[in-house]
C-alpha positions as CSV (number, residue, x, y, z in Angstrom):
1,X,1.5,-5.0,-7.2
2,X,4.5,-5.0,-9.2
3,X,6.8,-1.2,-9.1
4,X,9.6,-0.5,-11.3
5,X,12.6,1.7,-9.6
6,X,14.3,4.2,-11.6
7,X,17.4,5.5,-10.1
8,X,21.1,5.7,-10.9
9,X,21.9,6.5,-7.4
10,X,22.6,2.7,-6.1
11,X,22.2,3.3,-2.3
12,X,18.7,5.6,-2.5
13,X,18.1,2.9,-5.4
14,X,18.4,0.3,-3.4
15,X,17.1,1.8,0.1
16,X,13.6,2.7,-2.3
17,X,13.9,-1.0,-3.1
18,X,13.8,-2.4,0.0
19,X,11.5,0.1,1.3
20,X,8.7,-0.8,-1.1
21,X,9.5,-4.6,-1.0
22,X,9.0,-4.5,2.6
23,X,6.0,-2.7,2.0
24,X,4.6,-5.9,0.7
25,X,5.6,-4.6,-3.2
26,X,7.2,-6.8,-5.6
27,X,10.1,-4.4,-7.0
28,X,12.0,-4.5,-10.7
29,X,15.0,-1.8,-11.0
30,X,16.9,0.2,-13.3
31,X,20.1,2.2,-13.0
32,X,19.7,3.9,-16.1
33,X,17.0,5.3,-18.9
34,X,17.8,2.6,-21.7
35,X,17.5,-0.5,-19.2
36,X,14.2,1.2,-17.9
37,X,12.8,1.9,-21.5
38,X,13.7,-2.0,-22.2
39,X,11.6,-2.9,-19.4
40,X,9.0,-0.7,-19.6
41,X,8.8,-2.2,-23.3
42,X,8.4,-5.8,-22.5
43,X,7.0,-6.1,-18.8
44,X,3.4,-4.1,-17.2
45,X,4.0,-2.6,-14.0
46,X,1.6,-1.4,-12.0
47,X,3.7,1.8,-11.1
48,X,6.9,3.8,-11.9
49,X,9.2,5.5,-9.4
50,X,11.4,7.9,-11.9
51,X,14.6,9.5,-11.0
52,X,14.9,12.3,-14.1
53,X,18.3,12.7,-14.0
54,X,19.5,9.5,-15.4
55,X,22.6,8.3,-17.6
56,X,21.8,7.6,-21.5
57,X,17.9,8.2,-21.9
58,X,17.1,10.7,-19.5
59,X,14.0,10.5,-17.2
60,X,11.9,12.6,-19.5
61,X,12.5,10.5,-22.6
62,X,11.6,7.6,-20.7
63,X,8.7,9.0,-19.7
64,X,7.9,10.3,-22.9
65,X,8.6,6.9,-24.4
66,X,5.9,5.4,-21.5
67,X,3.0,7.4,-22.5
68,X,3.3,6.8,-26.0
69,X,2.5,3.4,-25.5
70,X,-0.9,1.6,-24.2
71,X,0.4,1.9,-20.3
72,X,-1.6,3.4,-17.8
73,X,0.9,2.6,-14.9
74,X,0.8,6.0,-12.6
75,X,4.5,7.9,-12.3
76,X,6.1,9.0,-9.1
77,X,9.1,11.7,-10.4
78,X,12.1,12.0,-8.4
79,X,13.8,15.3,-8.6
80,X,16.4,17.6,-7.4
81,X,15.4,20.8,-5.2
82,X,16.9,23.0,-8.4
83,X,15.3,21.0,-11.6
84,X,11.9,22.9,-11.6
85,X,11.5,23.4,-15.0
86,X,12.2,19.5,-15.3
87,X,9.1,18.9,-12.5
88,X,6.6,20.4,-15.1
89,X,8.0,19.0,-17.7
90,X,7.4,15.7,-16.0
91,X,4.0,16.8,-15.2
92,X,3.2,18.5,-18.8
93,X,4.2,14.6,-20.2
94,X,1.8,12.6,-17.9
95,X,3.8,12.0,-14.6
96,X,1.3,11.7,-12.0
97,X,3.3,13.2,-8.9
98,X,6.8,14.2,-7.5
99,X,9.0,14.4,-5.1
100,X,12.1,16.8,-4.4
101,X,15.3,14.9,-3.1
102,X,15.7,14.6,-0.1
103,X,12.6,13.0,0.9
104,X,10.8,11.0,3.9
105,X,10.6,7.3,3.0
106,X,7.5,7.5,4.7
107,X,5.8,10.1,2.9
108,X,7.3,8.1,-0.4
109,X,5.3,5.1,0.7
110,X,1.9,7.1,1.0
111,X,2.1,8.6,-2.1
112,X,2.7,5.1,-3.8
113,X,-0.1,3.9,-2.1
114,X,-2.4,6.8,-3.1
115,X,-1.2,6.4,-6.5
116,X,-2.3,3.3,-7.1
117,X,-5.3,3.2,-5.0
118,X,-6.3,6.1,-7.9
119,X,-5.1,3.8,-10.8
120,X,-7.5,1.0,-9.1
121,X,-10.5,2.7,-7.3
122,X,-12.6,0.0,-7.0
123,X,-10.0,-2.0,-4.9
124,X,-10.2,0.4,-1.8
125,X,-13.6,1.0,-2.0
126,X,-14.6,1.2,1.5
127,X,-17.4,-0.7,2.6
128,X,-20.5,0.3,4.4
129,X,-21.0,-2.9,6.5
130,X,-18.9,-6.5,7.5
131,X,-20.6,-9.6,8.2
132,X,-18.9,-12.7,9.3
133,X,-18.9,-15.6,11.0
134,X,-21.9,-14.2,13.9
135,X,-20.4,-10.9,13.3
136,X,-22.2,-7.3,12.6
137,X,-20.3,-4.4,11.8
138,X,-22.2,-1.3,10.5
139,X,-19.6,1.5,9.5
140,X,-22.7,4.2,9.0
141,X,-23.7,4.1,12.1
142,X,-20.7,2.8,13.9
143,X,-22.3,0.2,15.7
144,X,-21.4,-3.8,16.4
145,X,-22.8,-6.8,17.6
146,X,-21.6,-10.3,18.1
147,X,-24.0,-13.0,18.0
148,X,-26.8,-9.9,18.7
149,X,-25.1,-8.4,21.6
150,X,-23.4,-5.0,21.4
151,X,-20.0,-4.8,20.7
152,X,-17.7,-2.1,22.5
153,X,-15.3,-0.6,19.4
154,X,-13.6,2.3,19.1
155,X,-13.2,4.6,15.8
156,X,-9.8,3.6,15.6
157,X,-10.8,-0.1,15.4
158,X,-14.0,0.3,13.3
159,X,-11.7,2.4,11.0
160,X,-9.0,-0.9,11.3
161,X,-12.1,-3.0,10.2
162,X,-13.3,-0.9,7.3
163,X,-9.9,-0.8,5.6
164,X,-9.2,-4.3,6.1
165,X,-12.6,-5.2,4.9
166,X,-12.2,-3.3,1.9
167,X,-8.9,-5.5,1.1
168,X,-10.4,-8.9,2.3
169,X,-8.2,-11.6,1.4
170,X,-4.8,-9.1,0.9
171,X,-2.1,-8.9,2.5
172,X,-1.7,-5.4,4.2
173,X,1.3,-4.2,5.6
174,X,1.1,-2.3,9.4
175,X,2.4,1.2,7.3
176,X,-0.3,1.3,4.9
177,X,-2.7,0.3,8.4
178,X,-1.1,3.3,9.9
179,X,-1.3,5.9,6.7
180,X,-4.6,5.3,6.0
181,X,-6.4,4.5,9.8
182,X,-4.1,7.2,11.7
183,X,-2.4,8.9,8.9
184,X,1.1,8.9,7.8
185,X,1.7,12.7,9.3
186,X,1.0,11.5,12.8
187,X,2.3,8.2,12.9
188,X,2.6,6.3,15.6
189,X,4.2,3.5,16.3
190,X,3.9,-0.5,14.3
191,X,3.2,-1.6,17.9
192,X,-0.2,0.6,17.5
193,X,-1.2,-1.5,15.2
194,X,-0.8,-4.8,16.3
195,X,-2.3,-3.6,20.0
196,X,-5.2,-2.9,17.9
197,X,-5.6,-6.1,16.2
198,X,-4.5,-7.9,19.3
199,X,-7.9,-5.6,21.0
200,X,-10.0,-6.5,17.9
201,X,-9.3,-10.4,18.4
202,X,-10.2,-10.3,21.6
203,X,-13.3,-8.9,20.8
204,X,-14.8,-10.4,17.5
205,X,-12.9,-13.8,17.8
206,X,-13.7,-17.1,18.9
207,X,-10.3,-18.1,20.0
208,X,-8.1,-14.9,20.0
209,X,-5.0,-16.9,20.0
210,X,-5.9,-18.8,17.0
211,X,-7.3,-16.7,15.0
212,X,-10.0,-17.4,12.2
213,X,-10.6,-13.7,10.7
214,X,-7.9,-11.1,11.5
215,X,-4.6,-13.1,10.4
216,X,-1.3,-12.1,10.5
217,X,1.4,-12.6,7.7
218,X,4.4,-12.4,9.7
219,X,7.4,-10.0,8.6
220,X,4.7,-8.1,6.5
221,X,1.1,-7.4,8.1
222,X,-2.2,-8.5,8.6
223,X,-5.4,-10.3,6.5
224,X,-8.9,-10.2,6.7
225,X,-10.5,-13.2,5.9
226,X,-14.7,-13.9,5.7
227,X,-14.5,-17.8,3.7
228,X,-12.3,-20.0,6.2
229,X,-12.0,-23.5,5.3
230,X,-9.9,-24.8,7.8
231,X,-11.1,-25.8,10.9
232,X,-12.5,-23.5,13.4
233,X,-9.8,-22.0,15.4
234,X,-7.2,-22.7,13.0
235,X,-4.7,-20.0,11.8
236,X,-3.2,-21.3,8.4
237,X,-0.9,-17.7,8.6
238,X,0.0,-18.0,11.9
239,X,-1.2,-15.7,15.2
């Protein structure tokens, strides 16, 4: 996923920046409308973080300049507590959603990640059962089995499941895990996460320290994988 930064401001440009890079994003910025525009002319991005009140074209030109050609790339406008009429004027020209300076980076994140799961709906589709390896998971009636025995889960790791399930073969970063299993207003702690997978492994893996299904990309997250090729027991991402 590729996300253009629009902000004049160079620290909160380049805090954003980092942010969503972390995040597992790959990040293109701009400090001012005309570079943005020249970007947004030549290059597709999947989405647009948009600070209106830029130097030469302002935020609204360059939005305005967006829709008018074949893009569909969802906008996230950045505004001032005091530039109201600008936020509806953002809205009125096709901005998909806003958010008044000063904000939570988390929150931020969440909305990103809700934008685009709306731009792309069929990537998070969520799915009604896993099978892999001697593995059954059925998420409609929350029950397990492991080579036809029961398997003990809780929601929190059926729900860890589903979602990873639903991006098999992606990289997914432990925030977007804890937005979308616990949810980004009650946000734990990373270290949630990884207790979870570290449960999980136990559970529905041959060799828990070496991994074949629940991998983890380290520095960003964790990947679901069904179709292993390596040998059995082999982590090609690392434990």
């Amino acid at each position: 996923m590729r996300i253009l930064v629009v902000e004049d401001d160079p620290v909160l440009g380049d805090g954003l920046s980092r942010s969503l890079r972390h995040a597992g994003y790959a990040v293109d910025t701009a400090q001012d409308g005309k570079l943005a525009d020249d970007l947004l002319s030549v290059h597709s991005f999947d989405l647009v973080v948009l600070d209106l009140g830029l130097p030469g074209l302002d935020g609204l030109e360059v939005l305005r300049r967006l829709r008018r050609r074949p893009s569909s790339a969802p906008v996230l406008i950045l505004t001032a507590r005091d530039e109201v009429e600008d936020r509806v004027a953002g809205l009125d020209l096709g901005a998909d959603d806003y958010m008044v300076k000063p904000f939570s980076i988390r929150e931020l994140l969440a909305r990103v990640r809700a934008l685009l799961r709306r731009a792309q709906p069929g990537r998070s589709a969520l799915p009604d059962e896993l099978r892999f390896g001697d593995v059954v998971i059925d998420f409609r009636s929350y029950e397990a089995t492991r080579s036809g025995k029961p398997l003990d889960l809780t929601r929190k790791e059926f729900g860890v499941l589903r979602f990873l399930g639903s991006r098999a073969g992606e990289v997914v970063a432990r925030d977007e895990l804890l937005n979308e299993v616990w949810g980004y207003e009650n946000y734990p702690t990373t270290r949630t996460v990884d207790n979870h997978i570290a449960s999980l492994r136990a559970k529905i893996e041959a060799d828990p320290a070496a991994p074949r299904y629940l991998r983890t990309v380290h520095g960003v997250g964790y990947k679901f994988v069904t179709n292993t090729l390596q040998e059995p027991g082999r982590d090609a991402d690392g434990a």
